[in-house]
C-alpha positions in Angstrom: 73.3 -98.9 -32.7 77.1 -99.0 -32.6 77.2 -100.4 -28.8 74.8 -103.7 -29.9 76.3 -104.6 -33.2 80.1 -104.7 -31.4 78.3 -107.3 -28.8 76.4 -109.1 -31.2 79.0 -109.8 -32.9 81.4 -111.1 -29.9 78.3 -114.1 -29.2 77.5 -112.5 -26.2 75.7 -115.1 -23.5 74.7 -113.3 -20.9 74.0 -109.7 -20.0 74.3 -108.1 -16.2 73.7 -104.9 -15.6 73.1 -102.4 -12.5 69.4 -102.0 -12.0 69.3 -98.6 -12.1 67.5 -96.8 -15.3 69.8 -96.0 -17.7 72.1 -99.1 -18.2 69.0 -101.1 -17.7 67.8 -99.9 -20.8 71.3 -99.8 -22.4 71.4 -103.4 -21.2 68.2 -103.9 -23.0 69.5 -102.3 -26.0 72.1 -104.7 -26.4 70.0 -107.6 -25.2 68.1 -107.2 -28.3 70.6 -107.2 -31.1 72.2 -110.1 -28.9 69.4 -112.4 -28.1 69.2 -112.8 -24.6 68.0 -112.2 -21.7 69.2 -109.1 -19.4 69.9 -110.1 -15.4 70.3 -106.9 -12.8 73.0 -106.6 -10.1 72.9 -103.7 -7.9 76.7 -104.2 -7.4 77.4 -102.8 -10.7 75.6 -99.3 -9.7 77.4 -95.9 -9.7 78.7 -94.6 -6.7 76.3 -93.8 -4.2 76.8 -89.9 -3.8 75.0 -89.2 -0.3 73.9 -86.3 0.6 74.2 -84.9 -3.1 72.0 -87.5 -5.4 70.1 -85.5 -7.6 72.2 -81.7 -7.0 73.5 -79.9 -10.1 76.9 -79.3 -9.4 76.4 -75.9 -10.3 74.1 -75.8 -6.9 76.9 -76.8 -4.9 78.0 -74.9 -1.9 82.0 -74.3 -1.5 82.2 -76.8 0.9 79.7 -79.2 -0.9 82.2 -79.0 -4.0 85.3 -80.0 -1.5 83.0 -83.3 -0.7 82.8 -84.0 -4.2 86.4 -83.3 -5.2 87.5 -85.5 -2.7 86.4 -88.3 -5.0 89.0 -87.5 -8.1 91.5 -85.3 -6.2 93.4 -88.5 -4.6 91.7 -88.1 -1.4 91.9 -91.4 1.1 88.6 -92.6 2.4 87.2 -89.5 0.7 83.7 -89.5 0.5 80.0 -87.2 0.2 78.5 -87.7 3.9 76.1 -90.6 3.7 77.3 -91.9 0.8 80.4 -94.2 -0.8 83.8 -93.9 -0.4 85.6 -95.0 -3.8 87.2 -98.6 -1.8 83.5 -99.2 -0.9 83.0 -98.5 -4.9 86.2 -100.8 -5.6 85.2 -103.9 -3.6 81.6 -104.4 -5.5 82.8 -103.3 -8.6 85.4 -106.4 -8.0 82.9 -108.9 -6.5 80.8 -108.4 -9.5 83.7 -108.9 -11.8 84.9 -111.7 -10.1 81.2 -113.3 -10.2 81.9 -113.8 -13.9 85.0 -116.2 -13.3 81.3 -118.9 -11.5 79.5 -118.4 -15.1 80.4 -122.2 -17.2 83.5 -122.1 -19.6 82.6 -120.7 -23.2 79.9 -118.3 -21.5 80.4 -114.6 -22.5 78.9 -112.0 -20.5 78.3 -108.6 -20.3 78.2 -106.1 -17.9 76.2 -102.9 -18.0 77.6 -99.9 -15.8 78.4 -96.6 -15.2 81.2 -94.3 -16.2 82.9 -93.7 -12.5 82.1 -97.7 -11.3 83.6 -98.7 -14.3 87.0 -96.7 -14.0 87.4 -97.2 -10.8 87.2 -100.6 -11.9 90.2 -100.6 -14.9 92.2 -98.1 -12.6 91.9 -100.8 -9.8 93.2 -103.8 -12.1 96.2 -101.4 -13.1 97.3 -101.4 -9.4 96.2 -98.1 -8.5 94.2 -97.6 -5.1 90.7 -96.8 -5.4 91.1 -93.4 -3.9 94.1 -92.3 -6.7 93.4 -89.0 -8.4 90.9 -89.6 -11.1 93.1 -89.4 -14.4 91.2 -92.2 -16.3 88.2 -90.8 -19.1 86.3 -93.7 -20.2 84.1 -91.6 -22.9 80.1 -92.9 -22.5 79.8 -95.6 -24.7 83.8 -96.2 -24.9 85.2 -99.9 -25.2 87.4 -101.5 -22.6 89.1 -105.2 -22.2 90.2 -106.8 -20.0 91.8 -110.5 -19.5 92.3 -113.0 -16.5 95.2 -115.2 -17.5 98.2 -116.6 -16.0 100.9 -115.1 -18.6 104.6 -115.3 -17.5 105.1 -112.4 -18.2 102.5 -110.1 -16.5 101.2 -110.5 -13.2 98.5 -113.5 -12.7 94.4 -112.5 -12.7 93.1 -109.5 -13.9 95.0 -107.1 -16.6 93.7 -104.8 -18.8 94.2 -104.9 -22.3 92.5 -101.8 -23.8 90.5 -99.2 -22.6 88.6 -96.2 -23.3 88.3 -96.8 -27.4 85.7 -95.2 -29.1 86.5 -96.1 -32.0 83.4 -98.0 -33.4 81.2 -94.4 -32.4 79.5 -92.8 -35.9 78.7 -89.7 -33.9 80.2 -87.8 -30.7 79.5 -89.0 -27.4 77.3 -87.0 -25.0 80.5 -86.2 -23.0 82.5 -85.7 -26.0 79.3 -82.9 -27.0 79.4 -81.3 -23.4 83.1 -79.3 -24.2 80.7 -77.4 -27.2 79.0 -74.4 -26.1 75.1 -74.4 -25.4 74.0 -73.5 -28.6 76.4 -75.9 -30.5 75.0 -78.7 -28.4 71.3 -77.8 -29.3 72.3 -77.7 -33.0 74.4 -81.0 -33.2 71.6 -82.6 -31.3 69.1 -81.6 -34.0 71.6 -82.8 -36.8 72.1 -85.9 -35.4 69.0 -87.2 -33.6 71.6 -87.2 -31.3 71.9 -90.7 -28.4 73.3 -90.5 -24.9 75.9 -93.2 -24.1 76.5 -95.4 -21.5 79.7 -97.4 -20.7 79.4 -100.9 -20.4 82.2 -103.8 -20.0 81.3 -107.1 -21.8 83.3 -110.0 -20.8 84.3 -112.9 -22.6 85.0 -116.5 -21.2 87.0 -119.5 -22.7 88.2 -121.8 -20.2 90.5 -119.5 -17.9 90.8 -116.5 -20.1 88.2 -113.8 -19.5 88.1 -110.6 -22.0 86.2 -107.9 -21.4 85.2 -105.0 -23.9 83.4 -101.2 -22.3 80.8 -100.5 -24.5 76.6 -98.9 -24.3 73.9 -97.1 -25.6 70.5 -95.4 -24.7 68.7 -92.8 -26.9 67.7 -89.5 -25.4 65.5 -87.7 -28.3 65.2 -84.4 -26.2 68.0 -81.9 -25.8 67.0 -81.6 -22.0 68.8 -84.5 -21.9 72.0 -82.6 -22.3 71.7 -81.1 -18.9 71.2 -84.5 -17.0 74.8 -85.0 -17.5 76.0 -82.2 -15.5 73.6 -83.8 -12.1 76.2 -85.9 -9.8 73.3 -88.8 -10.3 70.1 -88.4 -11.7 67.3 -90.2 -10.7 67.3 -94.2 -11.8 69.6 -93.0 -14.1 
């Protein structure tokens, strides 16, 4: 499993994850070709979509999809009623992040996530506000870094130094697979006893440098699974 090897190989210390179902067993994943033990933060969940949890988007009324859009489009404060707005998203995304500066020097953590918390997370460190148009893919199971450091040359805290590499993938992510037609899905899924992926960021600290890497894993052996991706959030997912 591409996702565990890369962390196992980094000495991984410690592994946070959101507590809902699908990073907790990527987390879990990892944990194993790691070593140790998996700790759940709900701050590290994906945003909280209201009214629309569990809808297909394909379900979705015309002004139901202007909610939703509102979240990529570059909308301020935009947000599904009874649910996040992406600053809300922004600020625990950060709090959790910044929870990893308290961990004790040579520690190297990871943190499990989700694929909208997470780039609202890199886009945030770039300087971009939370609400900015949504122009960052982070593929599921894609690799991210970033550093705190006090270079002269860049500007002090938080910077990120890669993001979105997939490289280390042997076989397409289930994003990647969505832009095939149904029946090419079905048939690389067959091939390929084909996984579902879930970004993740690992972190690594040595005295005031931080690095952090996106990667994640969880096996779905059913092409049903497919179709969960198109849901705004599924259930514990």
């Amino acid at each position: 499993m591409a996702g565990g090897e890369r962390a196992r190989t980094l000495g991984i210390t410690h592994i946070i994850a959101s507590d809902l179902g699908r990073t907790r067993r990527t987390a879990e994943i990892i944990a194993e070709a790691c070593g140790c033990g998996v700790v759940t933060d709900p701050r590290l969940r994906e945003l909280d979509m209201g009214v629309l949890e569990k809808r297909h988007i394909d379900s979705l009324s015309e002004e139901e999809e202007g909610w939703r859009r509102q979240l990529v489009n570059g909308t301020p404060d935009g947000r599904i009623p009874q649910g996040e707005s992406m600053q809300e998203l922004s600020e625990r995304m950060r709090a959790a992040l910044s929870s990893c500066l308290e961990l004790p020097p040579g520690s190297r953590p990871l943190l499990v996530s989700h694929g909208m918390a997470l780039g609202c997370l890199v886009s945030t460190i770039l300087g971009l506000p939370a609400y900015a148009e949504r122009r960052l893919r982070l593929r599921n199971c894609s690799i991210s870094r970033v550093d705190y450091q006090q270079s002269p040359w860049l500007a002090s805290g938080w910077v990120v130094e890669t993001a979105g590499d997939v490289s280390h993938l042997d076989a397409p992510a289930m994003d990647e697979l969505q832009r095939y037609d149904e029946s090419e899905v079905r048939y690389v899924a067959a091939q390929l006893n084909w996984r579902g992926l879930v970004p993740v960021i690992i972190f690594r600290i040595e005295a005031f440098n931080i690095q952090a890497l996106a990667a994640g894993e969880v096996e779905h052996r059913h092409t049903g699974a497919v179709y969960r991706q198109d849901k705004l959030l599924q259930p514990g997912a």
